[in-house]
C-alpha positions as CSV (number, residue, x, y, z in Angstrom):
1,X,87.7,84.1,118.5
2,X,85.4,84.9,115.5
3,X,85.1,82.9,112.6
4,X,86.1,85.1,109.4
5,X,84.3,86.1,106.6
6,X,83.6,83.5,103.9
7,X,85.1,84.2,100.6
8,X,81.1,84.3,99.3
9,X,80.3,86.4,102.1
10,X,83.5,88.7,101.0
11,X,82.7,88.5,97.4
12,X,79.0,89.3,97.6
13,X,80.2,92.9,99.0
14,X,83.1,93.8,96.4
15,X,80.0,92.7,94.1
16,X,77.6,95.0,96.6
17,X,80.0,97.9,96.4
18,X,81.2,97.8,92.7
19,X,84.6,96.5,93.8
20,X,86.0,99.8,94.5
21,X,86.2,101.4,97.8
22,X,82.8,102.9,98.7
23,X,84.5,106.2,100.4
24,X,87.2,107.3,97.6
25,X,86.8,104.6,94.6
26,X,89.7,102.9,94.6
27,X,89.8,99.4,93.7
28,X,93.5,99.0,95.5
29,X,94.1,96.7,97.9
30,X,90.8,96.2,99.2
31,X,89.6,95.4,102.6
32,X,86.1,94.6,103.9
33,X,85.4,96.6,107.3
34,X,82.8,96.2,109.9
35,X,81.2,99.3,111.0
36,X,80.1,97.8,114.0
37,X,82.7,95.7,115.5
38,X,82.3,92.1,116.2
39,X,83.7,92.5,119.5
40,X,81.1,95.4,120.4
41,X,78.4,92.5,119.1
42,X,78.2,94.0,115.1
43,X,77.1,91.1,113.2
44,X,78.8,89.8,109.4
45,X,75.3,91.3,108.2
46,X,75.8,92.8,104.7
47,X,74.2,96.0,106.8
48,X,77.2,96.2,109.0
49,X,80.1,95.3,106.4
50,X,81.3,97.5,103.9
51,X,84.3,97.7,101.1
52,X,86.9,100.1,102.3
53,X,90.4,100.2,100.2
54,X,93.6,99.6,102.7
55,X,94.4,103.1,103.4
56,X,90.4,104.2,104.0
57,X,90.4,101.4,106.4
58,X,93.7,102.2,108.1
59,X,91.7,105.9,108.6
60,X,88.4,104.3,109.9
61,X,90.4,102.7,112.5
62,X,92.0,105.8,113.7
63,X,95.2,105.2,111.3
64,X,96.1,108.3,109.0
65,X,98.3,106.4,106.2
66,X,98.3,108.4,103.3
67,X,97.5,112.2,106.0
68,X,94.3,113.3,104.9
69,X,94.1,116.6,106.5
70,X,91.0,117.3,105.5
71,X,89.4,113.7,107.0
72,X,89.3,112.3,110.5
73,X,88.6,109.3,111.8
74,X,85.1,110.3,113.2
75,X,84.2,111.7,109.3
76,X,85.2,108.0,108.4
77,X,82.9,106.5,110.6
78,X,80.0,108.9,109.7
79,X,81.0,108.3,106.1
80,X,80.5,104.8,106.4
81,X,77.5,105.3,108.6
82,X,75.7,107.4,105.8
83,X,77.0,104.8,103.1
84,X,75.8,102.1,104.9
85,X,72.2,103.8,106.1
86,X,71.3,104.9,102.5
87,X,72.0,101.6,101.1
88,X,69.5,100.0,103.7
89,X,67.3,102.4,104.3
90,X,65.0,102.7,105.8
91,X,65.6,98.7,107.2
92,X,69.3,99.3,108.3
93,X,69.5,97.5,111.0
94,X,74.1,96.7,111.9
95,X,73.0,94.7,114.5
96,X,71.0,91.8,112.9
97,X,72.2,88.4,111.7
């Protein structure tokens, strides 16, 4: 079992992100996501976590909420990836502590 997030660890990304969702804007119901899972060894690394609001994160996880046609979950995850990337480049590194 992993432990979660701390609310300063949380907050620091909101703040990171602009408290909106960094895919559509939305500052609904907002989630933190892991690009790289925890369980495939992603890390609570502000390079691995990013703001998503409930129904981006429902689509990065292969749930289509709200039926974006024009989205799927694979142009979430490269979404995120490039998001993610450009904010750390050229150090992004998921992966690290």
């Amino acid at each position: 079992m992993y432990a979660k997030l701390t609310n300063a660890q949380r907050k620091a990304i909101y703040r990171r992100d602009g408290f909106q969702c960094a895919i559509c804007g939305s500052s609904r119901y907002l989630q933190i996501h892991h690009y790289i899972p925890r369980g495939a060894d992603g890390s609570d690394s502000p390079h691995n976590l990013i703001t998503l609001c409930s129904d981006c994160h429902a689509l990065a996880h292969g749930i289509n909420l709200v039926g974006h046609v024009d989205l799927t979950q694979a142009d979430m995850q490269q979404n995120i990836l490039e998001y993610l990337a450009d904010m750390y480049a050229p150090d992004w590194d998921p992966w690290g502590p």
